[in-house]
N, C-alpha and C positions, 0 to 999 in steps of 0.2 A: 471339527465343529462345522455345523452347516451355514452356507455364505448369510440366510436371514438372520441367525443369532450374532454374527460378526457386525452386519451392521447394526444390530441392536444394539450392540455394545458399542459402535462408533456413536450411534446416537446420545446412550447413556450419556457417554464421556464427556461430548460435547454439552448435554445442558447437565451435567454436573459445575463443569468450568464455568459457564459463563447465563447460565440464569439468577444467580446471583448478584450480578454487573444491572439485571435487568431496570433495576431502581437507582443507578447512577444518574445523576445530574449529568448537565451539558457544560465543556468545559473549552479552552482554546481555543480554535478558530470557528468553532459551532456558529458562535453566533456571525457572524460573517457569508458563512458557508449555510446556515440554514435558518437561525427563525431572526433574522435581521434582513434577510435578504427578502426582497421584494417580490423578485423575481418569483421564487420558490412560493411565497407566500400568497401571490395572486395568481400562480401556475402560468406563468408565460413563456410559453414552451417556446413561439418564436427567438424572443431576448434570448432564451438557455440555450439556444443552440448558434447563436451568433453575435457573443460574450462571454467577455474571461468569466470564470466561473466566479468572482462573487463582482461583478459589476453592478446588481441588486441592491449591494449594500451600500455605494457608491465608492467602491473601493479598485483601480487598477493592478492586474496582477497580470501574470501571464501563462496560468491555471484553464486548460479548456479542457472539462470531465463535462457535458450536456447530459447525458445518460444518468450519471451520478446524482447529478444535478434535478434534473428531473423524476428522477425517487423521491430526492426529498422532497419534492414537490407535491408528489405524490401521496407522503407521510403527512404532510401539514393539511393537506385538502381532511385529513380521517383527523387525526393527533392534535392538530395546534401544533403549540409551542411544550407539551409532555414528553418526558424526554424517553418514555418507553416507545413512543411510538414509531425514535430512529434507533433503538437498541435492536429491539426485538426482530426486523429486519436483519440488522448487523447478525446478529445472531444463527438467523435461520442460514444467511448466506452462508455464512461462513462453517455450520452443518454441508452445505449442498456441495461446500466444495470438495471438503472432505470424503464425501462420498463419491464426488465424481470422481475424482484423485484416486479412489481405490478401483473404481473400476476401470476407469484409464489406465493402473499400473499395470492390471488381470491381462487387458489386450495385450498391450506391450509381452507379455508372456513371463512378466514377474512370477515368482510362485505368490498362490494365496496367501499363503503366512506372512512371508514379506510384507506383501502389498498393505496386508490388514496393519501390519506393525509400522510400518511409513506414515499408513494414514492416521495411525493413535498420534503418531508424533507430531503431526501436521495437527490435528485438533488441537493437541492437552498442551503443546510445548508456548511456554512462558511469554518465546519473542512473540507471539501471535497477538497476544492481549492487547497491546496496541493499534492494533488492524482491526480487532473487533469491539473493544468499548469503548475508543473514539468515535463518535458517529461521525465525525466528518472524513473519518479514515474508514470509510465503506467503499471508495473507489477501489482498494486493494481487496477486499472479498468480490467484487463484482465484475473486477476486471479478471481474475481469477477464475470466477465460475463460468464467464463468455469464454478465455483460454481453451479449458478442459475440456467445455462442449466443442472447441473447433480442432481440437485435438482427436475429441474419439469422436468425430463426424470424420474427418483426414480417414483417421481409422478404419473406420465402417467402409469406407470408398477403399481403400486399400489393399483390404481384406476382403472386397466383396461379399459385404456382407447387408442383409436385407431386414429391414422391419416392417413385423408385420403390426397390423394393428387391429382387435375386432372388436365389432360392434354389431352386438347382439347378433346375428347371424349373415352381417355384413364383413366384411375384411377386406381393408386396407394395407395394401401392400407398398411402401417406400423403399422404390431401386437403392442401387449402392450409390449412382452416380449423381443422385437429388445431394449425397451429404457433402460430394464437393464443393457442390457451391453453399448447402449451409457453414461448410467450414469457411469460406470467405467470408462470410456475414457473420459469422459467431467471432471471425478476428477482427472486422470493421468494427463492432459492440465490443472487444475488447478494449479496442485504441479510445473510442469516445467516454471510455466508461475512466482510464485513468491513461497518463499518456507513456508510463512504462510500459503498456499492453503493445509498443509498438514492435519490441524486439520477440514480440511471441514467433512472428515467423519463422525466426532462427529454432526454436521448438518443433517447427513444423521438418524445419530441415531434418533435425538429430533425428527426430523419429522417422524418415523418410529410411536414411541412412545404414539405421538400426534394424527396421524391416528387412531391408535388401540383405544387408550382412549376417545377417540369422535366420534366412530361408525362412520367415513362417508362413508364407503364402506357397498354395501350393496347388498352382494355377498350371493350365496347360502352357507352353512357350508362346502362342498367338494371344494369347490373355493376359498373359503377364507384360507383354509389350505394350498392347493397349494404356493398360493398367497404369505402366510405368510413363506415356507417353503424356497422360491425360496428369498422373502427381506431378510429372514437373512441369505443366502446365498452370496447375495450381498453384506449385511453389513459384513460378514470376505471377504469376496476378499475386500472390499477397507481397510480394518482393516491390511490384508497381504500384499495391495499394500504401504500402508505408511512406513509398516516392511521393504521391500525391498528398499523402499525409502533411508530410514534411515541408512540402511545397504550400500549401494552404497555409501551414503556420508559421512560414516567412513571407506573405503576401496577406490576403481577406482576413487569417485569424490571428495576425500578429501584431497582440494588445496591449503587449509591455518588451519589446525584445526577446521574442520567445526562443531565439538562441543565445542568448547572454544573461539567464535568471541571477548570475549571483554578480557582487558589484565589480563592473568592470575595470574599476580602478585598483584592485588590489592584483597582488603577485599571483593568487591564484585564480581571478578572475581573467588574469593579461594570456599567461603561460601554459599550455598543455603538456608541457612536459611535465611540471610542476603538478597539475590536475592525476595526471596517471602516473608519477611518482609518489604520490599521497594516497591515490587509491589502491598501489600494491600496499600498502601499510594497511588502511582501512580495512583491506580484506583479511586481515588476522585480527583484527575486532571482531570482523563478524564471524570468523570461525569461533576465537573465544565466546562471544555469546550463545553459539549453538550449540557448544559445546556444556558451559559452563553458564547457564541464561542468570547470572547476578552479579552486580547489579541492575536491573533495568529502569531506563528514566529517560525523560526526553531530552532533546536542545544537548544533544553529543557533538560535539567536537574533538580535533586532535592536532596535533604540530603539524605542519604542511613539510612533508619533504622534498626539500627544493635540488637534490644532487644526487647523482649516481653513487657516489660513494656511502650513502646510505644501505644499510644489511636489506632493507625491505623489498625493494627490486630484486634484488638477485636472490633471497629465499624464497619468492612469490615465481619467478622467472625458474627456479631451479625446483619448487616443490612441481610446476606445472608438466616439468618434463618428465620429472618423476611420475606423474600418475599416468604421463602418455604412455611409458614402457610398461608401466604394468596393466593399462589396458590392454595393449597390445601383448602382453601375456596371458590375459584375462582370454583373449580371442582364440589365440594359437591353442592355449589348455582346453578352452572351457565352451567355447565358440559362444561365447557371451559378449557385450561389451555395455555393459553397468557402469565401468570406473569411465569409461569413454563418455555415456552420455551423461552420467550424473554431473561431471565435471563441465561437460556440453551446456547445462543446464542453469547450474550454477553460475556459470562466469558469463553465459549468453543473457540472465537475464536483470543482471545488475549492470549490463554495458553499459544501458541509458543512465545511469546513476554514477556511472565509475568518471566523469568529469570530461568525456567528449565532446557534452557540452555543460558549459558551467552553468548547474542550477543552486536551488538556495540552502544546499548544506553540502558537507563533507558526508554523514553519516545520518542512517535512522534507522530505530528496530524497524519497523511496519516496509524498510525495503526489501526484508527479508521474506516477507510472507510465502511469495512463490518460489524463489530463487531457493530455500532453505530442505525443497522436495528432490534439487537436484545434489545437496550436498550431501542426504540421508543415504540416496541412492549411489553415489559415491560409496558409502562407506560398506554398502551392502556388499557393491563389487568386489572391494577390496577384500571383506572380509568372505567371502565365495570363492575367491581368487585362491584364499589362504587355506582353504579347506574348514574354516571355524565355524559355516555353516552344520554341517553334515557330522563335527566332530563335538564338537559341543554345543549340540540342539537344545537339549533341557535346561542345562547351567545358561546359556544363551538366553531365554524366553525368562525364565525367571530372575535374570537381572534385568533386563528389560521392563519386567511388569516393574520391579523396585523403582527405575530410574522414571519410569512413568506416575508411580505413584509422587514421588518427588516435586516431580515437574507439573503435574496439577496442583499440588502443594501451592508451588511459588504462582502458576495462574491465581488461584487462588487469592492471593497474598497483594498481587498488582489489581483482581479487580475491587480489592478495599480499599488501595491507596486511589484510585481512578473514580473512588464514588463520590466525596462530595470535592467543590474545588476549591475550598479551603485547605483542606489535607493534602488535594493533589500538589498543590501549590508547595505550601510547604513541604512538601516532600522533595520536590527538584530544587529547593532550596540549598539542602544537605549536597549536593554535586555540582550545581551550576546557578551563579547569578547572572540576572540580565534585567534590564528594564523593562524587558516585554513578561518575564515573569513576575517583579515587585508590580507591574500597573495591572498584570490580571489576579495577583494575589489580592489588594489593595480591592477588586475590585469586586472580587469574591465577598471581602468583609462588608465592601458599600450595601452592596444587595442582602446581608446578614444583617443590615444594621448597624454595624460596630464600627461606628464613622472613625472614632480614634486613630485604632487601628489600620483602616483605611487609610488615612491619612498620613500617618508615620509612611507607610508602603508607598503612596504615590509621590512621597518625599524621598524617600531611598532610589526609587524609581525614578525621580529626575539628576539623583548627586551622581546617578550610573552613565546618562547620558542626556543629553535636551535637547536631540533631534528627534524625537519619538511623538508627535503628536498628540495620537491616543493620550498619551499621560496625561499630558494640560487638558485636554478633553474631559476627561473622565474625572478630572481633578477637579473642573468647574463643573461638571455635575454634581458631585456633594459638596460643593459649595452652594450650589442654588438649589440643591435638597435640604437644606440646613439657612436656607431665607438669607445668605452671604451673597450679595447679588455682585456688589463691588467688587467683591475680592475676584468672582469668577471671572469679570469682561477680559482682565489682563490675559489670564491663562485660555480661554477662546482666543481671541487676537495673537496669543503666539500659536497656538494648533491651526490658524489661519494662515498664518505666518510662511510658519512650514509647511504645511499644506494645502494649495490654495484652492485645489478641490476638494477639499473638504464640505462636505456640502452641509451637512447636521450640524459641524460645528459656526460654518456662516451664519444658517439660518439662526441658532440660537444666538448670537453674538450682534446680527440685526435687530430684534426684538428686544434684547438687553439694550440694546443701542437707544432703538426709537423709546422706548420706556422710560431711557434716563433721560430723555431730551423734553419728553412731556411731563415727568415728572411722577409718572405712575409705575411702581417697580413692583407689579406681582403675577412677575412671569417666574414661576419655577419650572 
């Protein structure tokens, strides 16, 4: 089949999956991250790029995506507050990466078939949905598609290879060695875009690696030395830009403890051993998901494993050596190394997530976004390794198309549950309660109207916990939507309480103040 009908077909797949989603409402942290924020809303590119990313809203975190941030910014200048207008981006992104992903694998010297059947997987597969009809989870397509382009720019410099360009009987010609430094700028626009883009280096490395060890350059010896003198050249500037990185965000951009996101009082907040004895367990969730994508839902948690004597280190520790030998069999047989770098990829690009430094969960689908191309490609290895390729090509492709058809199925299926946030709501009900989902459930029915019901939920939502702000917040909003003036001052004055920068709920709680003191109560 020829490469334009292949990506037609990567295209199809993609707005099959996900133009459907396009008429989803905004749901979680949207509002925080986009039409609450100020920021975004009066496009202050300044603020966005020196503040946590929703400091807009008037809220501290220790969140610095500017790039991100300044999309939406972007979207709301066309959009408003319509929530096609952050979908439909999410969407095309997450088309482009797709795309770049398959021609990124072509370089690398994947066969086409492969490469085409990685990237269906990388479209249509289920854990994605969360990456793409989240709008506030767009820094994972973005930070992705800057990745790929500073990958096959690496590429292009590596391979000496040249673009042309024309124009109308002009032509533009772009050296190979313009793309090394676009690769630096394509991985600086990864990192600002989300802050897992920091370990893409280590991507730069495998593939440095993988070039060398599979001969595909086939440069004279004074050119290949160049060549090789100038990559690792490369490889410390982005080695130095992530240093800088890192340095910035323990100094000018560190707005919440930007190396201790999750609470530093608890055992896995204190303990690293405890952090990466939980994250070898973690990581058989997410193979099970990739494997098996159901159930999928947000707000995952798991038991913290606190001791060695737990099975999950040492089958995490013993599958890993496991695939080292059969890469290293994969090399000697095949002069391949797929199981090498797939596995390179995979565990290189969930480092920042694996609890090195504690941020604000154990687990999440949309970690997986990128990380999930090196675990396919693993499997490719393995199964190339096996001869399963070559021996069972047809049976091969036709369970595949089956397992694909499936697995759009259950995209499908999550972006119904993601459409309006009433049902999203209830729907993480069925797996996980918290007070941060009864106060956005609760909050979903205020804005339906169906105070009752709202009300029952920001009721559940305080008996979970009543350190949560929001709730009393949002509680005294449909109280003084419903002309309850009295009742709401208490619940402001404890969201004050608790939080004493709160600033919406001050101000309301002043006004309610001076109003009862003059005697005129018709502020809603």
């Amino acid at each position: 089949m020829h490469t334009t009908h292949l990506l037609l077909i990567l295209v199809g797949l993609a707005l099959v999956c996900y133009v459907p989603f396009l008429g989803n409402k905004l749901v979680w942290d949207d509002e925080q991250f986009i039409y609450s924020n100020a920021y975004v809303q009066n496009f202050s590119v300044a603020k966005i790029f020196t503040t946590n990313t929703v400091a807009g809203a008037g809220v501290v975190s220790n969140y610095y995506r500017p790039l991100t941030t300044l999309s939406f910014a972007i979207d709301y200048q066309f959009w408003g507050r319509s929530p096609i207008g952050y979908h439909l981006p999410n969407l095309l992104l997450h088309l482009a990466a797709g795309l770049l992903l398959f021609y990124l694998l072509q370089l690398i010297r994947l066969p086409r078939t492969a490469s085409f059947w990685l990237s269906v997987l990388f479209i249509v597969h289920p854990i994605q949905t969360e990456a793409v009809v989240y709008a506030n989870s767009r820094g994972d397509s973005l930070y992705t598609v800057f990745t790929l382009l500073s990958l096959i720019s690496f590429l292009y410099f590596y391979q000496q290879k040249q673009l042309v360009l024309h124009f109308y009987e002009q032509k533009l010609v772009i050296k190979s060695i313009v793309f090394a430094g676009a690769s630096l700028i394509f991985y600086l626009f990864s990192i600002l875009s989300k802050e897992i883009g920091i370990a893409v280096f280590g991507l730069h490395g495998l593939l440095f690696v993988q070039q060398a060890l599979t001969n595909h350059t086939k440069l004279s010896l004074r050119k290949s030395l160049w060549v090789t003198k100038i990559a690792l050249g490369l490889l410390t500037a982005l080695v130095l830009t992530a240093i800088g990185y890192l340095w910035l965000r323990g100094t000018a951009l560190n707005f919440d403890n930007s190396y201790n996101f999750y609470d530093a009082t608890s055992l896995y907040g204190q303990r690293l051993d405890v952090r990466l004895l939980t994250f070898s367990k973690v990581i058989w969730i997410y193979l099970q998901l990739l494997l098996f994508p159901y159930p999928l839902h947000m707000e995952r948690t798991t038991e913290l494993v606190a001791t060695w004597r737990s099975i999950f280190p040492w089958i995490t520790i013993g599958g890993i050596m496991v695939l080292a030998w059969l890469g290293w069999r994969e090399y000697r047989l095949k002069k391949q190394v797929w199981i090498w770098l797939g596995t390179g990829w995979f565990f290189g690009m969930l480092l920042p997530v694996s609890g090195i430094i504690p941020i604000n969960g154990l687990l999440y689908e949309h970690w997986l976004y990128l990380p999930m191309v090196g675990f396919f490609l693993c499997l490719y290895g393995l199964s190339y390794t096996a001869g399963i390729v070559k021996i069972a090509k047809q049976p091969a492709q036709i369970l595949l198309s089956l397992a694909i058809f499936a697995l759009l199925l259950l995209t499908q299926r999550q972006n119904y549950i993601w459409s309006t946030p009433i049902r999203f709501y209830t729907y993480l009900l069925n797996y996980s309660e918290s007070p941060r989902i009864q106060n956005n459930l609760a909050m979903a029915y205020a804005e339906a109207g169906e105070y009752e019901q709202a009300l029952l939920h920001y009721q559940r939502s305080l008996e979970l916990s009543h350190s949560y702000p929001q709730t009393y917040y949002n509680m005294a909003n449909l109280y003084l939507a419903t002309d309850q003036y009295a009742a709401a001052i208490p619940l402001l004055q404890q969201a004050v309480a608790l939080a004493p920068d709160f600033g919406l709920a001050q101000q309301k709680l002043d006004v309610l103040l001076t109003a009862s003191a003059s005697g005129t109560l018709r502020f809603k």
